[in-house]
C-alpha positions in Angstrom: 111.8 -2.5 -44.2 109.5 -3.5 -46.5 107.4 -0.8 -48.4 103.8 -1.2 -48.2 102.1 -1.6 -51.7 99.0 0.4 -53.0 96.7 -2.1 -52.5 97.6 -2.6 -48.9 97.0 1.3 -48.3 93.5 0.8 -49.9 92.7 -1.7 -47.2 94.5 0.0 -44.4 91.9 3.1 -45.3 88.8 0.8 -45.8 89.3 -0.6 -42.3 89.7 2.9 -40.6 86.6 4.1 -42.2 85.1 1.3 -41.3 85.7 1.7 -38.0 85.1 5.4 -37.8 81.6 4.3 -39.3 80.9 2.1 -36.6 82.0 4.1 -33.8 79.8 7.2 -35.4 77.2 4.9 -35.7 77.2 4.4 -32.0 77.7 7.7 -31.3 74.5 8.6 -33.0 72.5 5.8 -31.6 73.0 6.8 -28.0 73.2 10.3 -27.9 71.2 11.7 -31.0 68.4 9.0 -32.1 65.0 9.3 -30.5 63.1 6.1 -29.0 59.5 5.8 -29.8 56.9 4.3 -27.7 53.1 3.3 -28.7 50.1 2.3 -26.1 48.8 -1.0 -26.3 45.3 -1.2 -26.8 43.1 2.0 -25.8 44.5 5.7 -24.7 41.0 5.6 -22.7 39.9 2.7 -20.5 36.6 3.2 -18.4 36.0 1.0 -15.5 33.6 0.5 -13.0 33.7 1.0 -9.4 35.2 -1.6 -7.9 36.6 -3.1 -10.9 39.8 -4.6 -11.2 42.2 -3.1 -13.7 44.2 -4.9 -16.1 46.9 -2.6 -17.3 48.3 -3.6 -21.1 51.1 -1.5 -21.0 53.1 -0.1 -23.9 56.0 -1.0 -26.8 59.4 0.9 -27.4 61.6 0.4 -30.3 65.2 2.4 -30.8 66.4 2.5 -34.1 64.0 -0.3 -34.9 65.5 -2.2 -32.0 63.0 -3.2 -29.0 63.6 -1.7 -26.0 60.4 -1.8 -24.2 62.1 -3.6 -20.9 63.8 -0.2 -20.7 59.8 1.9 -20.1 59.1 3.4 -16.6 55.5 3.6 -15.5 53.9 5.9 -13.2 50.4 6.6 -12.0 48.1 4.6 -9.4 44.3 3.9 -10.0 42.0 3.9 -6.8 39.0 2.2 -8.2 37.1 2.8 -5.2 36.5 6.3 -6.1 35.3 7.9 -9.1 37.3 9.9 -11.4 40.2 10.0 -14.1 43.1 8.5 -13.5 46.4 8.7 -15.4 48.9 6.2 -16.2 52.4 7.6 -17.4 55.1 5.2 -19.8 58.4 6.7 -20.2 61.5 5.2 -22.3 65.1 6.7 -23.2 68.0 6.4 -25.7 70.6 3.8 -24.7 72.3 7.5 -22.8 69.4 8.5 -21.5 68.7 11.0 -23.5 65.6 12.0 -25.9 62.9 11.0 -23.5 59.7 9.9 -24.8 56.3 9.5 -23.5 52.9 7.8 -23.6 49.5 8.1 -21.5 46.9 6.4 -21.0 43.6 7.4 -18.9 41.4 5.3 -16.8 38.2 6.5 -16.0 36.6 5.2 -12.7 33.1 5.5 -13.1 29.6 3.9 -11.2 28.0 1.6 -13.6 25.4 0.6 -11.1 21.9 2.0 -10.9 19.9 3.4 -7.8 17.6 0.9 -5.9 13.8 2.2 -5.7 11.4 0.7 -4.1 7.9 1.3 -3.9 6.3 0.8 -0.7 2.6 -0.3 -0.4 1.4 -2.3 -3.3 2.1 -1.4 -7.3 -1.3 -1.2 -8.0 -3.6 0.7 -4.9 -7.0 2.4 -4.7 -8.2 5.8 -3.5 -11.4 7.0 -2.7 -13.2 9.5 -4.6 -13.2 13.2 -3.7 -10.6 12.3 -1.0 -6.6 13.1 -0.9 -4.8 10.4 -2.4 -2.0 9.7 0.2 1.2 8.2 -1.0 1.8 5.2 0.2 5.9 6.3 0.0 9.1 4.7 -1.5 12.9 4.2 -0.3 16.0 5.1 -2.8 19.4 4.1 -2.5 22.4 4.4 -4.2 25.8 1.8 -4.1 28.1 5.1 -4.7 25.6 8.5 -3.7 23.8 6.5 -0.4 20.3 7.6 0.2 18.5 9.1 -2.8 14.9 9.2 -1.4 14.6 13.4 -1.7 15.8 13.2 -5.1 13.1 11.1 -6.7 10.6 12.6 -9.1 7.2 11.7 -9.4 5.7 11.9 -13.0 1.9 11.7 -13.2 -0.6 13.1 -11.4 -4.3 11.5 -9.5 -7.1 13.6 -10.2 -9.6 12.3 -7.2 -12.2 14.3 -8.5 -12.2 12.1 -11.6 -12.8 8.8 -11.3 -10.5 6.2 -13.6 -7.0 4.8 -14.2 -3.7 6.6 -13.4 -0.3 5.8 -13.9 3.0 7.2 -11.7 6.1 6.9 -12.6 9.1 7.3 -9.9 12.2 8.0 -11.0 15.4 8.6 -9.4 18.5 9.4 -10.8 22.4 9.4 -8.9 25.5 11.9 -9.7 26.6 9.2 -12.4 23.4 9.8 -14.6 22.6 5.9 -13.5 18.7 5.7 -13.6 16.2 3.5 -12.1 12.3 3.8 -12.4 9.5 2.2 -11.0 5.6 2.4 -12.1 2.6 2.6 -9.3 -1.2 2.4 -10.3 -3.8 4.0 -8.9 -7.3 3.4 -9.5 -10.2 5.8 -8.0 -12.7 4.5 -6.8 -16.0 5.3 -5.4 -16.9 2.8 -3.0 -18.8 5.5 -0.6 -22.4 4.5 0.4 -24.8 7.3 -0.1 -26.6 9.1 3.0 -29.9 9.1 3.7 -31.0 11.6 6.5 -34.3 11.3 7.8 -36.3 14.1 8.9 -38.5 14.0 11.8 -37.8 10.7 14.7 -36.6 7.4 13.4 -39.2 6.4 15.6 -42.7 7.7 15.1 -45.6 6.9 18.0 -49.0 8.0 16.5 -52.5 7.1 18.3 -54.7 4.7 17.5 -57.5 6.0 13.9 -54.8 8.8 13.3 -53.2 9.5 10.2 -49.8 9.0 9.8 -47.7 11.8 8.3 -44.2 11.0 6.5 -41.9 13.5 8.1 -39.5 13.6 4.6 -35.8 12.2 3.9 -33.3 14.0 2.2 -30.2 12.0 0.2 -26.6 13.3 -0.9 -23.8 11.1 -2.3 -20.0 12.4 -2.5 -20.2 11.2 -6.4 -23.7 12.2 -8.0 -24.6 14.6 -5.4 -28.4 15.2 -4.2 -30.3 12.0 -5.0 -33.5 12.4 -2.4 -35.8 11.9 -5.5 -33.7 7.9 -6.0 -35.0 7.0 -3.0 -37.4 4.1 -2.6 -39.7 3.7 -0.1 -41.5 0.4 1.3 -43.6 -0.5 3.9 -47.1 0.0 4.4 -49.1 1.6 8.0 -52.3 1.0 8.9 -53.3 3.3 11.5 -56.6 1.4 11.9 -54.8 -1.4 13.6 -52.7 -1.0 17.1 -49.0 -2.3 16.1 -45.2 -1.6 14.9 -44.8 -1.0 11.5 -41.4 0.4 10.0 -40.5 2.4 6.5 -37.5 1.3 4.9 -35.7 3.9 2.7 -33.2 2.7 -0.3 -31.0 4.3 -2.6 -28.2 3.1 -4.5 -25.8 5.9 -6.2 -24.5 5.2 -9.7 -21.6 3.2 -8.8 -23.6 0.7 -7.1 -23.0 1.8 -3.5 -26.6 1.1 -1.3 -27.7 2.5 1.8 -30.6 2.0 3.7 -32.9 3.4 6.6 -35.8 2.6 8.9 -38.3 4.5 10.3 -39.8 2.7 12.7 -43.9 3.9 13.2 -46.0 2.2 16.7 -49.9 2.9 16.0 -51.7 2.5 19.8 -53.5 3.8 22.5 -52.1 5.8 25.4 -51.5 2.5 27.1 -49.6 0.7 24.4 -47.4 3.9 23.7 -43.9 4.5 26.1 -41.7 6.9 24.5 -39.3 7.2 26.4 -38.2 3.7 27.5 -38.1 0.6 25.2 -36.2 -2.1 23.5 -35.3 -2.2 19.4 -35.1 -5.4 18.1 -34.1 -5.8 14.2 -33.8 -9.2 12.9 -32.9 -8.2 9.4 -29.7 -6.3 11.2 -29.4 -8.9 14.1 -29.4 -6.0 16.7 -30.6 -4.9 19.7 -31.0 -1.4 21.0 -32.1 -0.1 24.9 -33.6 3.3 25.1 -34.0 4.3 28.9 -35.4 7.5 29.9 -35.2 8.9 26.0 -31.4 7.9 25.4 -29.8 5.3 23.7 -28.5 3.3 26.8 -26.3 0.5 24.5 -26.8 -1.5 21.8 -25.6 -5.5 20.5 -25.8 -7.6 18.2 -28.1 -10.6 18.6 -29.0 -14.1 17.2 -32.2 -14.6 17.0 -34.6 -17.6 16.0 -33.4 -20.1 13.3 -34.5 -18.4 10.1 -37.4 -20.8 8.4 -37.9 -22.8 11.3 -37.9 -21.4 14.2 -38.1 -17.8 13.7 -38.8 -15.2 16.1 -41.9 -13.5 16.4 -42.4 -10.0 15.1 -45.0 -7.6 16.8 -45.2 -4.8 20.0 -44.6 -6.7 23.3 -44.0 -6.0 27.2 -41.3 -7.2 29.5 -43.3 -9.8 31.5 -41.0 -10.9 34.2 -37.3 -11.4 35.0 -35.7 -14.1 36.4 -32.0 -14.6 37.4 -30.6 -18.1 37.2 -32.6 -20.5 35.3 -33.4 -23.4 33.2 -35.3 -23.1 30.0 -36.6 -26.1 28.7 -38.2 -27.4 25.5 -39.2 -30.6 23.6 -35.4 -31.1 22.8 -33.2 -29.0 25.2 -32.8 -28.3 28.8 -30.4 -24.6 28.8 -29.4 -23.1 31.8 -28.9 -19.6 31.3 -27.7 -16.5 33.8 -30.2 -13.8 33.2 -34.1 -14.6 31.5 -36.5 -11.5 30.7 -39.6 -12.6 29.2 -41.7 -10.8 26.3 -43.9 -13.0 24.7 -45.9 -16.0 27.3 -47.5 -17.3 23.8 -44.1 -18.6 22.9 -42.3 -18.4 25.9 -39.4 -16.2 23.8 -37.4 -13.8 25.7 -33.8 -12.1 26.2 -31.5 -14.1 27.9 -27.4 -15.0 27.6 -25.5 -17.0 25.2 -22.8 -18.3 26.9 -22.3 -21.0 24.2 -22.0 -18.5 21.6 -19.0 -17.3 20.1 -20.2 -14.3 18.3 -23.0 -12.9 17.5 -24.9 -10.9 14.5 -24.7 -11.0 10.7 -26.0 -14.0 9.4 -25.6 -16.9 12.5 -29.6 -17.2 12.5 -30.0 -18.2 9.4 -28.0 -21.5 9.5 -27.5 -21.7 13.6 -30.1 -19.6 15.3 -32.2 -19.8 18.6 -35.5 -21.7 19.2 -37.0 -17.8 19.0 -35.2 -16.5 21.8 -33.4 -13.6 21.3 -29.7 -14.2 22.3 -27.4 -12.0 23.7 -23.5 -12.1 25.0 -23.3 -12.6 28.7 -22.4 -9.1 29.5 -24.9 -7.6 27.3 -27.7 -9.2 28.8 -26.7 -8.7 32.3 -26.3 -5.1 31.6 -30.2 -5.1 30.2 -31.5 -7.4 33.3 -30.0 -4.7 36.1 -31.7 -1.6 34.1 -35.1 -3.1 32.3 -38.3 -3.3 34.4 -41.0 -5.4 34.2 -43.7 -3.9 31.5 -41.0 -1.9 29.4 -42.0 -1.8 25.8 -40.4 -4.3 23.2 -40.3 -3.7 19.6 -39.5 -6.8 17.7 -39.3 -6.3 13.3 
């Protein structure tokens, strides 16, 4: 048997030790070394509700080896709901041992902002002295549902004070998402001023007597007592039987007017019935009944064509009625339903409209009567079945 020589030993031993250096190595690797493991990208991702997630996972490496198809993930994101959400990567040694671990959170949060809406316009106006009523608004919320109790309303309207004023609505929802809307309010005074008059609006005074103003008091809900703005027109002269009238004006400081008559019938005993008796005003294009001391109705009227046919102004007496007839003149042939009579110089008078659409404001002045005073149908049948023949008729 042939006897092994030294250098044969040496490489005998290298081999072994090789070998036992290998093994060891293993040894270590899968029972003692310790993986590691890193997030990619953030620790912290916030999303929005409904938002999908993209998960970038995570990198292992053993003993600078890749093992990062060996990490376990756990966790599950419901990004329907708000919160925080966790998402857990684990990884081992080649054994199984030495555990390591990585998280990442994923907050689920509501990115969206409240819906307020204003209702009523963004710019209104109140009155003066009055309580400004809100017109109202709606909130809602994609996450919290219906905010409307929880908005706030900055700004105040000082109604006393007339001007400019701003409120803001705000609302705000459980994620701190806010929304705002802006409503202008303007106070105004748009309030005509009142004029009382003392004494009758109508004033009957005999024939050489002299006429006494009875007094007028005015008050606006902005400047207050105004009685000495008032202006006063007209003239009476009690020396002559006739109607006169008074017309009282005043204007407050924001422009607001407001007007009254007082309506003044100089006669004898004869000429005078205070009780029963027909208003008409052409300025107003109105009518008013009085029977027995009460106001029985009143309408609106068209009277003569204004410039060319305008209806004559004076004290008059219901001359005769007549139901069912034709009224003729140089250029028309008009049947109407009800005719009362009050002036035989001009042959003017009450009587229906049937043709007429409406009636009042300012119709005579580009579409008006012959003189006549018009009425609706039902307006003048009402005044045919209660006027008698001889009832005083006040035309100005």
């Amino acid at each position: 048997m042939r006897k092994i020589t030294k250098i044969e030993k040496m490489c005998i031993v290298s081999l072994i030790i090789s070998a036992l250096a290998t093994a060891c190595g293993y040894f270590l690797s899968t029972f003692f070394l310790t993986p590691k493991i890193d997030i990619v990208g953030d620790k912290t991702v916030v999303i929005g509700l409904k938002e999908e997630y993209i998960d970038q996972g995570a990198v292992a490496l053993l003993n600078e080896k890749d093992i990062t198809k060996n990490i376990t993930k756990e966790g599950k994101i419901d990004n329907t709901k708000i919160g925080d959400y966790t998402i857990t990567y684990s990884v081992t040694n080649q054994r199984g041992y030495k555990k390591r671990k990585a998280k990442r959170t994923i907050k689920v949060i509501d990115k969206e902002k409240p819906t307020l809406k204003l209702k009523g316009r963004k710019t209104v106006k109140t009155e003066y002295g009055k309580e400004f009523k809100e017109p109202g608004y709606t909130a809602i919320d994609n996450y919290d549902g219906n905010l409307t109790s929880k908005v706030k309303i900055i700004g105040k309207v000082n109604t006393k004070k007339l001007g400019t004023y701003k409120l803001k609505y705000q609302v705000k929802d459980a994620s701190l998402n806010i929304d705002e809307k802006t409503r202008t309010v303007k106070v105004v005074d748009t309030t005509s001023p009142k004029i009382t008059l003392k004494g009758k609006s109508r004033v009957i005074i005999k024939l050489n007597s002299e006429y006494s103003e009875p007094g007028y008091t005015a008050t606006d809900n902005h400047d207050g007592e105004i009685t000495d703005k008032v202006i006063v027109s007209g003239n009476i002269d009690e020396k002559t039987a006739g109607v006169y009238k008074l017309l009282y004006e005043i204007t407050d400081t924001n422009g607001n007017y407001s007007s009254k008559y007082r309506i003044v019938q100089v006669g004898n005993k004869t000429d005078i019935d205070e009780r029963n008796y027909i208003y008409v005003s052409i300025k107003e294009q109105k009518m008013w009944y009085y029977k027995n001391g009460e106001l029985n109705f009143s309408t609106k009227v068209v009277t003569g064509n204004k410039g060319t046919h305008d209806t004559v102004t004076g004290r008059f007496r219901i001359k005769n009625k007549v139901e069912g007839t034709y009224l003729i003149g140089d250029d028309y042939k008009t049947w109407v339903n009800y005719w009362m009579l009050f002036d035989p110089k001009t042959q003017i008078g009450f009587h229906d409209a049937t043709w007429r659409g409406s009636f009042g404001g300012r119709i005579y002045e580009y579409y008006g009567s012959h003189g006549c005073v018009n009425m609706p149908y039902a307006k003048a049948q009402k005044l045919y079945n209660n006027v008698t023949v001889g009832t005083l008729v006040l035309v100005y």
